[in-house]
C-alpha positions in Angstrom: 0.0 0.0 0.0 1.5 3.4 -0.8 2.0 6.1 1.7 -1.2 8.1 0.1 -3.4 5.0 0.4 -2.0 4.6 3.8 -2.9 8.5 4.7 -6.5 8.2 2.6 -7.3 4.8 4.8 -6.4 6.8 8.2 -8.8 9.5 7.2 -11.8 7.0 6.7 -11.1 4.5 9.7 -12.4 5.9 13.0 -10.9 3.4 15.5 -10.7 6.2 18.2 -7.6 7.8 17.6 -7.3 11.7 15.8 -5.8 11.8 12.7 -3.0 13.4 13.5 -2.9 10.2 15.9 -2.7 8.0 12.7 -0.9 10.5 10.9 1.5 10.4 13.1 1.7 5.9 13.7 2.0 6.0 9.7 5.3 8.5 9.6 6.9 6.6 12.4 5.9 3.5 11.0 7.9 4.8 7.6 10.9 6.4 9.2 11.7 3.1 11.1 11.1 0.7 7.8 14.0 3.2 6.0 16.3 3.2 8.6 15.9 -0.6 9.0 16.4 -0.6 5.4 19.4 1.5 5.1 21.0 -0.8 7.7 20.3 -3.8 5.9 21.8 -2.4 2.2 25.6 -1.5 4.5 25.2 -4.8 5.7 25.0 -6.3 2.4 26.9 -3.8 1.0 25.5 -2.9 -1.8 26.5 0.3 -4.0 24.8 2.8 -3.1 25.6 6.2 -2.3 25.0 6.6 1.4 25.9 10.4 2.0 22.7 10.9 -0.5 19.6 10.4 1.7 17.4 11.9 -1.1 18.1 9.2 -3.3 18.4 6.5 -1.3 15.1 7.3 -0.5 13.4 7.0 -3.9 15.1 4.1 -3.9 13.2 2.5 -0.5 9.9 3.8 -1.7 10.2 2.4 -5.2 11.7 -1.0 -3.9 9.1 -0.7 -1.5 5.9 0.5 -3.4 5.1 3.3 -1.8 
């Protein structure tokens, strides 16, 4: 599910929480999934430009589908 689906799905599912609630599960959700990335592309060291957090993050979302 992309990030927009994710953010359009938060706005229709009333399980409580506020939005900015969700808003904010589905941003930390991200941010952890990158860095967890990022550590597992050093480990396996592939080629990619780490000083570039830009593009190494097109690169997670279009691995990643989001």
């Amino acid at each position: 599910m992309t990030l927009k689906e994710k953010f359009r799905m938060a706005n229709m599912v009333d399980n409580g929480s506020t939005i900015l609630e969700k808003y904010q599960v589905i941003a930390d959700e991200f941010a952890i999934g990158f860095v967890k990335w990022i550590r597992v592309c050093k480990m396996k060291g592939r080629p990619y430009n780490f000083d570039n957090i830009n593009e190494l993050l097109e690169i997670y979302k279009e691995e990643q589908g989001l």
